[in-house]
C-alpha positions as CSV (number, residue, x, y, z in Angstrom):
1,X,-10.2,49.8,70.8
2,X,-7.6,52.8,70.6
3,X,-7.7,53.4,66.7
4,X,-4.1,53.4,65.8
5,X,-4.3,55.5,62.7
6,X,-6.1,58.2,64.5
7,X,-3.8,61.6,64.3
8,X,-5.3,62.7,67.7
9,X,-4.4,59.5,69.2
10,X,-0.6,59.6,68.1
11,X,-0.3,63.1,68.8
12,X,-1.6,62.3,72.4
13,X,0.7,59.5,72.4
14,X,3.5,60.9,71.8
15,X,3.5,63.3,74.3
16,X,2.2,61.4,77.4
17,X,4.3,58.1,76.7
18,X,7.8,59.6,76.7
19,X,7.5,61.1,80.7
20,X,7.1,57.7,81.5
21,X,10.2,56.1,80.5
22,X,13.4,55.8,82.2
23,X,16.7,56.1,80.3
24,X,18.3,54.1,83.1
25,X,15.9,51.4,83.3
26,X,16.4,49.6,80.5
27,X,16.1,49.7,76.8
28,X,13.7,52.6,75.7
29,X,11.7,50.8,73.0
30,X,11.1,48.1,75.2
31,X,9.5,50.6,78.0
32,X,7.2,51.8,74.9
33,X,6.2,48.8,74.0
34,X,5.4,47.7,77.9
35,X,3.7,50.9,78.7
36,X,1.9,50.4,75.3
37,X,0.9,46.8,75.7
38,X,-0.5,48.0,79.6
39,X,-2.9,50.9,77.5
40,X,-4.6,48.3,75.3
41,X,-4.9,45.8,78.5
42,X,-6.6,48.9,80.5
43,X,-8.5,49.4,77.4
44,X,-9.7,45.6,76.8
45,X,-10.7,45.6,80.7
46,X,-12.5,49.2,80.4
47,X,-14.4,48.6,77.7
48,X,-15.3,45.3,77.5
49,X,-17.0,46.0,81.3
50,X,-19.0,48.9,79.2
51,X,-20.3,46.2,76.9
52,X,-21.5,44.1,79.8
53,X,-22.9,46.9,81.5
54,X,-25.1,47.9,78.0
55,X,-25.8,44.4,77.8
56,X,-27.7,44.6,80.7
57,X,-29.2,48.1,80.1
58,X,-30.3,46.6,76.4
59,X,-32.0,43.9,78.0
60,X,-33.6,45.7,80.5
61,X,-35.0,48.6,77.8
62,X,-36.6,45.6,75.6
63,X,-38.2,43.3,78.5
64,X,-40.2,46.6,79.8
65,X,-43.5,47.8,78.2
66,X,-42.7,51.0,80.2
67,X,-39.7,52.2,78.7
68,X,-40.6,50.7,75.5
69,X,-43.6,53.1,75.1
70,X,-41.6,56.1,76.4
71,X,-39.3,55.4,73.6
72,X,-41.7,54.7,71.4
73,X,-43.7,58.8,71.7
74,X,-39.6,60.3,72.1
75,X,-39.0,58.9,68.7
76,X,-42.8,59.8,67.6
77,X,-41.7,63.2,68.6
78,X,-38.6,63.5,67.0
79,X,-39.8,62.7,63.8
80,X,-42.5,64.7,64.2
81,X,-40.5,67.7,65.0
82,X,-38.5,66.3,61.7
83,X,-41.3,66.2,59.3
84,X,-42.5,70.0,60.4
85,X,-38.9,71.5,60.2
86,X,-38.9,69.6,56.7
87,X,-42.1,71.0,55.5
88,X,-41.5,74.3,56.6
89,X,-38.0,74.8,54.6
């Protein structure tokens, strides 16, 4: 969800919102809160479809042996590479 104390967030806010609204179509605090409530419904839709999707890539990455041992030597690696940077500082 679209972290409301972000400063980024606000500032990126404040500038798109406004171009939407309409002085002549009604009060302007309710065309905020409208446009605002349609941003966190977009959001809810767009990533709540992200969780499905990684819930299917999450159960596809632990029912195969495959990818499991792929992981399994990347990680090897990394840690590898990890301990020799380590040692050599």
């Amino acid at each position: 969800m679209i972290d409301i104390l972000n400063p980024k967030v606000a500032i990126f806010f404040m500038a798109f919102l406004p171009q939407f609204v309409r002085e002549g179509e009604g009060p302007v605090p309710v065309q905020l809160l409208v446009l605002g409530f349609i941003v966190v419904l977009v959001a809810i839709v767009v990533e709540g479809l992200y969780v499905l999707a990684a819930d299917k890539l999450a159960d596809k990455i632990r029912n195969s042996q495959r990818i499991s041992r792929w992981m399994d030597k990347i990680v090897g690696a990394i840690f590898t590479f990890l301990g020799i940077r380590l040692a050599i500082s």
